[in-house]
TORKOL-4160 file (C-alpha; in steps of 0.2 Angstrom, whole numbers, padded with zeros to 4 digits, m for minus):
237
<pt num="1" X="m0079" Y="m0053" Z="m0016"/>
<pt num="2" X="m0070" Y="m0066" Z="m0026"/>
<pt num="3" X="m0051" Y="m0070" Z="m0023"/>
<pt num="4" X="m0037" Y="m0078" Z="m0030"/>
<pt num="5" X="m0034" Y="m0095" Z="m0019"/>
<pt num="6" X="m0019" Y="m0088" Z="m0012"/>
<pt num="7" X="m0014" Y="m0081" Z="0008"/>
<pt num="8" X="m0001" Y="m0081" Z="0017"/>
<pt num="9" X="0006" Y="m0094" Z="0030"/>
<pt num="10" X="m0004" Y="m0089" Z="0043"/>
<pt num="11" X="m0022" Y="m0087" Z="0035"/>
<pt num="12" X="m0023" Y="m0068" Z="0037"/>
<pt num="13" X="m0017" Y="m0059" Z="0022"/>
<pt num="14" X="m0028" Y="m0064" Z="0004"/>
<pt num="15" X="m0025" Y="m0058" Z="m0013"/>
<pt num="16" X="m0041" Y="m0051" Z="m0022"/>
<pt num="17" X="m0044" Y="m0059" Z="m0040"/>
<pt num="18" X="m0043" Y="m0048" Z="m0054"/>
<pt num="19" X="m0062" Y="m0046" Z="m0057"/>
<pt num="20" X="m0072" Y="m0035" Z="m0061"/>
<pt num="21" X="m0066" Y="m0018" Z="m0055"/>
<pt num="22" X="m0053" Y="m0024" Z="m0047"/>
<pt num="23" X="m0040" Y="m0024" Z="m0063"/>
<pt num="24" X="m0043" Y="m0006" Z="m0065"/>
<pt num="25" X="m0043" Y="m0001" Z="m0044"/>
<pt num="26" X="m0026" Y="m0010" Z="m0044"/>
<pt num="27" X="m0019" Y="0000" Z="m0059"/>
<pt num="28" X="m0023" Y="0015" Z="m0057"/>
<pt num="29" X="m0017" Y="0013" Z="m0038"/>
<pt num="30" X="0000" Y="0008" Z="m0045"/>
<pt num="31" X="0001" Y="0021" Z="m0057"/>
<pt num="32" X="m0001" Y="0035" Z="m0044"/>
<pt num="33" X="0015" Y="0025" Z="m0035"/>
<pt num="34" X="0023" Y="0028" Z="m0052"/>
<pt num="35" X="0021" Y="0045" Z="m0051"/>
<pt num="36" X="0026" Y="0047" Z="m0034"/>
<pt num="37" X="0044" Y="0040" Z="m0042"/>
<pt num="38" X="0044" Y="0052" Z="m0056"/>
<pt num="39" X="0042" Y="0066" Z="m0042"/>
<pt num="40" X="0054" Y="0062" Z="m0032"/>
<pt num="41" X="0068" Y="0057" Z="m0046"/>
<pt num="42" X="0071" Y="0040" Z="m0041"/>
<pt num="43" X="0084" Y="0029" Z="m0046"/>
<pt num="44" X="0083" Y="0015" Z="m0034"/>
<pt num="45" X="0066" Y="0009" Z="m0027"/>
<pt num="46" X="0060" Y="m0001" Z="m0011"/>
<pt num="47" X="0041" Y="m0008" Z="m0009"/>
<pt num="48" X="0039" Y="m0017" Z="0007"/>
<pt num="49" X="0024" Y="m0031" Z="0007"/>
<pt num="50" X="0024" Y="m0033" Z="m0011"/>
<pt num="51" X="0014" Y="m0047" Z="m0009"/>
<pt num="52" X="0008" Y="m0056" Z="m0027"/>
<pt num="53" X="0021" Y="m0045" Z="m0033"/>
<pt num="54" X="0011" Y="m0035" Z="m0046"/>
<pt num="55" X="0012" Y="m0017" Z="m0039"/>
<pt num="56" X="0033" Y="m0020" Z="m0042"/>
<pt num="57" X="0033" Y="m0026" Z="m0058"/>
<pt num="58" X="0021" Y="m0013" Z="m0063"/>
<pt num="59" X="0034" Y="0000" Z="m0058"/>
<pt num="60" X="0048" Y="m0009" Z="m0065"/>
<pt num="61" X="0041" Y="m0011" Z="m0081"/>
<pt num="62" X="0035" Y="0009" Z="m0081"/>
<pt num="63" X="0050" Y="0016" Z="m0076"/>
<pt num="64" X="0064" Y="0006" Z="m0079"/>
<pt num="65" X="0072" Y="0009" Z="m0064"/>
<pt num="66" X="0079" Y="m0003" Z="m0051"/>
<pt num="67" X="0064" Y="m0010" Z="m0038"/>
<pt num="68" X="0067" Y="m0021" Z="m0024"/>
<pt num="69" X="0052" Y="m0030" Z="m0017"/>
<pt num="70" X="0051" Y="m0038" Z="0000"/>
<pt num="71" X="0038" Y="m0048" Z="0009"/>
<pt num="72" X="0036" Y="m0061" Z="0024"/>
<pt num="73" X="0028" Y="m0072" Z="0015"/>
<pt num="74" X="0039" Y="m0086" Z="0007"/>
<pt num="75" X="0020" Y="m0090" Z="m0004"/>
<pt num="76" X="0018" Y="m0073" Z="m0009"/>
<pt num="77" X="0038" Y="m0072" Z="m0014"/>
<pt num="78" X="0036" Y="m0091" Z="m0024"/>
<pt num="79" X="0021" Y="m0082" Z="m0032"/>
<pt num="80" X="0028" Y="m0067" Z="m0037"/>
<pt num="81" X="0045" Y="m0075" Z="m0046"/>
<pt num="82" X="0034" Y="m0085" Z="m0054"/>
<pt num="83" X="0023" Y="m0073" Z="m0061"/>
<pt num="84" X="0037" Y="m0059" Z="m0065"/>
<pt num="85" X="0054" Y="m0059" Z="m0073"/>
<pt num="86" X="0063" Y="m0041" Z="m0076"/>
<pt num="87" X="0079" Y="m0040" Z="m0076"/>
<pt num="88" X="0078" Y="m0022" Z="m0065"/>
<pt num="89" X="0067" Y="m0031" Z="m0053"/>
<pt num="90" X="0069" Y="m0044" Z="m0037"/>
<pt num="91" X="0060" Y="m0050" Z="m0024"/>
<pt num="92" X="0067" Y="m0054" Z="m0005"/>
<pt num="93" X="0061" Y="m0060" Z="0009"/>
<pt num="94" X="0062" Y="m0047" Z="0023"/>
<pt num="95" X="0054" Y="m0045" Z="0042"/>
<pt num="96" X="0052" Y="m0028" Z="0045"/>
<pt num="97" X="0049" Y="m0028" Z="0063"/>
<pt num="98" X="0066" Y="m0042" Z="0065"/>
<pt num="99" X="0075" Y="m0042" Z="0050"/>
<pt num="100" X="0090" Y="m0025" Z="0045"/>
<pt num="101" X="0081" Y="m0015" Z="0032"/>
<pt num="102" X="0097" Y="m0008" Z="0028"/>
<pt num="103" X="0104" Y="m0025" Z="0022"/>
<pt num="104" X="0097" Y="m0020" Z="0003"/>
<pt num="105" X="0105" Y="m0002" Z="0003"/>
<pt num="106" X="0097" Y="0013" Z="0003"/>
<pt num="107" X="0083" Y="0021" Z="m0008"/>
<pt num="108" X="0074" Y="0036" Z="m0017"/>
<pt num="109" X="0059" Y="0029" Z="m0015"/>
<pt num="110" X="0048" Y="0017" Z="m0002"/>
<pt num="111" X="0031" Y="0013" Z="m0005"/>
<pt num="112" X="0018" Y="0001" Z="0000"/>
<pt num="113" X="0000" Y="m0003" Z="m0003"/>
<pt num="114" X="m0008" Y="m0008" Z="0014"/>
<pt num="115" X="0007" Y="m0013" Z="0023"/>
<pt num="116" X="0009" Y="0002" Z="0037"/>
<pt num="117" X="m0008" Y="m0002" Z="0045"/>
<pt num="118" X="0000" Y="m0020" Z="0051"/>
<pt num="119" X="0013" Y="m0011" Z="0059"/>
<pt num="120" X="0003" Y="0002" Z="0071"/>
<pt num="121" X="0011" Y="m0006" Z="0087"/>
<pt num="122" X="0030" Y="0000" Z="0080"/>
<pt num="123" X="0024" Y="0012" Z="0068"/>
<pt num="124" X="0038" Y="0027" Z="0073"/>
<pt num="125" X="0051" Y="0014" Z="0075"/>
<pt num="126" X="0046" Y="0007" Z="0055"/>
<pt num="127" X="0043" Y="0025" Z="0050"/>
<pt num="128" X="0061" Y="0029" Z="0058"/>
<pt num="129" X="0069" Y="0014" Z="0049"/>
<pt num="130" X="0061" Y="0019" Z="0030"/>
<pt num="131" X="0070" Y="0036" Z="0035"/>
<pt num="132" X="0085" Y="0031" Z="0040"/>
<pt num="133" X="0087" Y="0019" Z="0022"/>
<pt num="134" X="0080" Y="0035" Z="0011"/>
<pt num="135" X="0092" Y="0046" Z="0001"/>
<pt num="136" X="0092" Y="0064" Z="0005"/>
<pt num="137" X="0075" Y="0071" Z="m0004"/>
<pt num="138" X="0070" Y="0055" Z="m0007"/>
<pt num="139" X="0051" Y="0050" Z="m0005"/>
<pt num="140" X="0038" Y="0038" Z="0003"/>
<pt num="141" X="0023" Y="0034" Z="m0004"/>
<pt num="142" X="0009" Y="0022" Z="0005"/>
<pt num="143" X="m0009" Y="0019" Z="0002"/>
<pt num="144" X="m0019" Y="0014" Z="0018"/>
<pt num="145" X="m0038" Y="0011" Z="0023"/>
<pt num="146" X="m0046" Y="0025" Z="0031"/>
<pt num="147" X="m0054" Y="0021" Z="0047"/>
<pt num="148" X="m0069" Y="0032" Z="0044"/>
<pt num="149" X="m0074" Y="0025" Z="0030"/>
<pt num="150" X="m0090" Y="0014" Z="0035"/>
<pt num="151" X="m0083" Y="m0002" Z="0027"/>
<pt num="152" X="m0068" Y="0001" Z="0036"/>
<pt num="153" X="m0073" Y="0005" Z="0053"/>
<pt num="154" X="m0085" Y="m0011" Z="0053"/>
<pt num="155" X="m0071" Y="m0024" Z="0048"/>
<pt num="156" X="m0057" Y="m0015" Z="0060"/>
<pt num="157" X="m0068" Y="m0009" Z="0074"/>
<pt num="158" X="m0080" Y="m0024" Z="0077"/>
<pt num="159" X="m0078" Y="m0040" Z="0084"/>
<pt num="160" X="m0088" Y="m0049" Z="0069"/>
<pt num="161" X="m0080" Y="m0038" Z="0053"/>
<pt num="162" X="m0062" Y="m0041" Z="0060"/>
<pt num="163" X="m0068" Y="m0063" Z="0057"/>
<pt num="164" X="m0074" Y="m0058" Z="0043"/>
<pt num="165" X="m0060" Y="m0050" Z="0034"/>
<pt num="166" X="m0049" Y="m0063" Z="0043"/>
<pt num="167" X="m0038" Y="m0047" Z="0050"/>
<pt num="168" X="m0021" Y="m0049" Z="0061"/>
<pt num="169" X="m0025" Y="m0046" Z="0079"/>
<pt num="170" X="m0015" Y="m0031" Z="0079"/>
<pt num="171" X="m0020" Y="m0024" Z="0061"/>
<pt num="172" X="m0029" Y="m0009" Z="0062"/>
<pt num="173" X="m0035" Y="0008" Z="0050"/>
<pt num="174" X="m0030" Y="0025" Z="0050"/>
<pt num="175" X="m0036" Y="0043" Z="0051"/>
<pt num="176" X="m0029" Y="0056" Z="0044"/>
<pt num="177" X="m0024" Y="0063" Z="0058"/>
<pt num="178" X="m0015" Y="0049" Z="0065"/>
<pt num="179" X="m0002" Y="0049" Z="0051"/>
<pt num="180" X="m0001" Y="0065" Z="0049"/>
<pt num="181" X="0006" Y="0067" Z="0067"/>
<pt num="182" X="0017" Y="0051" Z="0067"/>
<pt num="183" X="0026" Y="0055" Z="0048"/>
<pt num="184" X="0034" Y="0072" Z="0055"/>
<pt num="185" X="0040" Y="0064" Z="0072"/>
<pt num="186" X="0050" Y="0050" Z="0061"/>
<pt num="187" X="0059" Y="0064" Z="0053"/>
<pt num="188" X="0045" Y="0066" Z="0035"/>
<pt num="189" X="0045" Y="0082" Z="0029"/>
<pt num="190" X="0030" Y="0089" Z="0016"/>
<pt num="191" X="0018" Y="0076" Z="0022"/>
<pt num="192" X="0003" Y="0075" Z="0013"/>
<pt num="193" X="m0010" Y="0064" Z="0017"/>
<pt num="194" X="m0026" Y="0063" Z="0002"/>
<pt num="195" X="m0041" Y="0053" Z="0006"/>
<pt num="196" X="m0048" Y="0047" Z="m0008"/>
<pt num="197" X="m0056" Y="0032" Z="m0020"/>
<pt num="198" X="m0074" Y="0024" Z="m0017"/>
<pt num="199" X="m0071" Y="0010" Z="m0030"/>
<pt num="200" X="m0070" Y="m0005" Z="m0021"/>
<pt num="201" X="m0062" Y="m0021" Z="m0028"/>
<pt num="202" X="m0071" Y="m0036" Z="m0034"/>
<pt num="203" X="m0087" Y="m0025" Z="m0040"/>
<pt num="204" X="m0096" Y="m0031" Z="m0059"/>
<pt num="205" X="m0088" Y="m0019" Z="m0072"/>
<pt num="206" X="m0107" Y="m0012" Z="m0076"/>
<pt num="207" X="m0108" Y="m0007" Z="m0055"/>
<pt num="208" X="m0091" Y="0003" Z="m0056"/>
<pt num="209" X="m0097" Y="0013" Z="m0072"/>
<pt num="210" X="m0107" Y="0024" Z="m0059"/>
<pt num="211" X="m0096" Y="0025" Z="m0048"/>
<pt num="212" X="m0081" Y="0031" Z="m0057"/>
<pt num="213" X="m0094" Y="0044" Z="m0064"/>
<pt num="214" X="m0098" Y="0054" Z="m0046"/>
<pt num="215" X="m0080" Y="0049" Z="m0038"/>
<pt num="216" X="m0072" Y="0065" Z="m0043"/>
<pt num="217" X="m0087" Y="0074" Z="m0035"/>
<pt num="218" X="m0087" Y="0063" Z="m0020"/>
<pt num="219" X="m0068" Y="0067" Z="m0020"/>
<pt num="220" X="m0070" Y="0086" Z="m0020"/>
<pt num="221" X="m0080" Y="0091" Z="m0006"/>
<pt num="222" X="m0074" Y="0089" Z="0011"/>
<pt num="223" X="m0093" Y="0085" Z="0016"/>
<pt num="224" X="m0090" Y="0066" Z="0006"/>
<pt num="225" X="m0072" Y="0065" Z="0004"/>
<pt num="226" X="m0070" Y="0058" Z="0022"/>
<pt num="227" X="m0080" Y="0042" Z="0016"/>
<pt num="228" X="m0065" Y="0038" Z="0004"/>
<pt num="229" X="m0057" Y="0020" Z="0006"/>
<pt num="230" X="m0041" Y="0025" Z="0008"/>
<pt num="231" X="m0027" Y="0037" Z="0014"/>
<pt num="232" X="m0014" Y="0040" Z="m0001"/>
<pt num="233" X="0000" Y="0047" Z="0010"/>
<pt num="234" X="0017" Y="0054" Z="0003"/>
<pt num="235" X="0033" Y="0063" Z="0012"/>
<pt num="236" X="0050" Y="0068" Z="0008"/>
<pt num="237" X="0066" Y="0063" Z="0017"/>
C-alpha cells in the first residue's frame, strides 16, 4: 500500500497516502467521530494521536466546536500545523503514559483513531485518566483493529507481519471482548463496541466499488461481521 513519506521519530507509526480508497476510508471514519460529538453535545473536544492532524481539523471544521489535538510526535505535530490553521483548533504535544492529561482541561468528548491499541500494557490506567478529564455525560469515541480480522491477526500475532507493518513492540489488536471488560472497570458506562468496515486503505477506486456494495451485508450478519477491520467503540462518562 502506498504512503505518504512521513513516520514518526522512531520508524514505527506511518501515515497512509490519500489513494485510492483511502480518502473516502478516512472520511467516513472521521465523520462517524463527528457524530459521536453531536451525540454526546460536546462543547470542548480532545483527540489523542492525532497524528497528520486530519481527523481534528475534519471535526473542527464540521462542528465548530473547540478541538485540542495531542500527539508524541514533534513531525506529526510540525505537519499537522502546517497543513491546518482553525482558529477553534490546536495541536500539543502530549505523552500519555508521562505527561498530566489534565494540564489542557477537561472534555465532552475524547476520541482517537488507533491510538488505544499502543497503550495495552496501561490500558485501565489510560482508560481511568480519559475518565477522570471527561465532563459528567461526556463521551469516548475510538476506532481500533480487531484482532480477529485475518489481516490483523497476521501482522499483530506473527513474527514476520509485526516487521512488516513495522509495529511497536508492545502494540497490539483487540477483541471485542477485551474492551468490553476493560471500559466498565475504568468507570465507562453504555459501552458499545461495533465491529465493522472491510474497505481497507490504499485499494484502486474500481477495487472498492465492490466492496462498499456487500459491506452493509457483510456488516449484518454475525456469521461475517467478525471479519470486520475494526472495533468502533463508544461509552459515556
Amino acid at each position: 500500500m502506498a504512503r505518504l513519506n512521513l513516520q514518526d521519530e522512531r520508524g514505527f507509526n506511518q501515515i497512509f497516502a490519500s489513494v485510492g480508497s483511502t480518502p473516502l476510508r478516512a472520511i467516513r471514519r472521521n465523520d462517524w467521530f463527528v457524530d459521536m460529538a453531536e451525540k454526546v453535545g460536546a462543547r470542548r473536544i480532545l483527540e489523542l494521536g492525532c497524528g497528520s492532524g486530519d481527523a481534528a481539523a475534519h471535526m473542527a471544521a464540521k462542528t465548530g466546536l473547540e478541538v485540542v489535538a495531542v500527539d508524541i510526535s514533534d513531525k506529526f505535530l510540525a505537519h499537522a500545523r502546517k497543513t491546518y490553521s482553525l482558529p477553534n483548533l490546536s495541536f500539543e504535544k502530549l505523552d500519555l503514559l508521562a505527561d498530566d492529561l489534565g494540564r489542557f482541561g477537561r472534555f465532552d468528548l475524547v476520541f482517537g483513531n488507533g491510538i488505544l491499541h499502543h497503550l495495552v500494557l496501561r490500558l485501565d490506567d489510560v482508560l481511568r485518566a480519559l475518565h477522570s478529564l471527561s465532563n459528567a455525560g461526556g463521551g469516548l469515541a475510538f476506532i481500533e483493529p480487531n484482532f480477529l480480522n485475518p489481516y490483523c491477526a497476521f501482522i499483530f500475532g506473527t513474527r514476520v507481519g509485526r516487521r512488516f507493518a513495522k509495529l511497536e513492540p508492545d502494540e497490539m489488536a483487540f477483541t471485542p471482548g477485551q474492551l468490553r471488560r476493560a471500559l466498565p472497570l475504568a468507570g465507562w458506562r453504555d459501552v458499545t463496541v461495533t465491529t465493522k468496515d472491510f474497505l481497507l486503505p490504499g485499494l484502486p477506486k474500481a477495487a472498492a466499488r465492490p466492496i462498499l456494495a456487500i459491506e452493509p451485508a457483510l456488516e449484518a450478519t454475525a456469521a461475517t461481521r467478525w471479519l470486520a477491520q475494526s472495533h468502533f467503540v463508544s461509552a459515556r462518562a
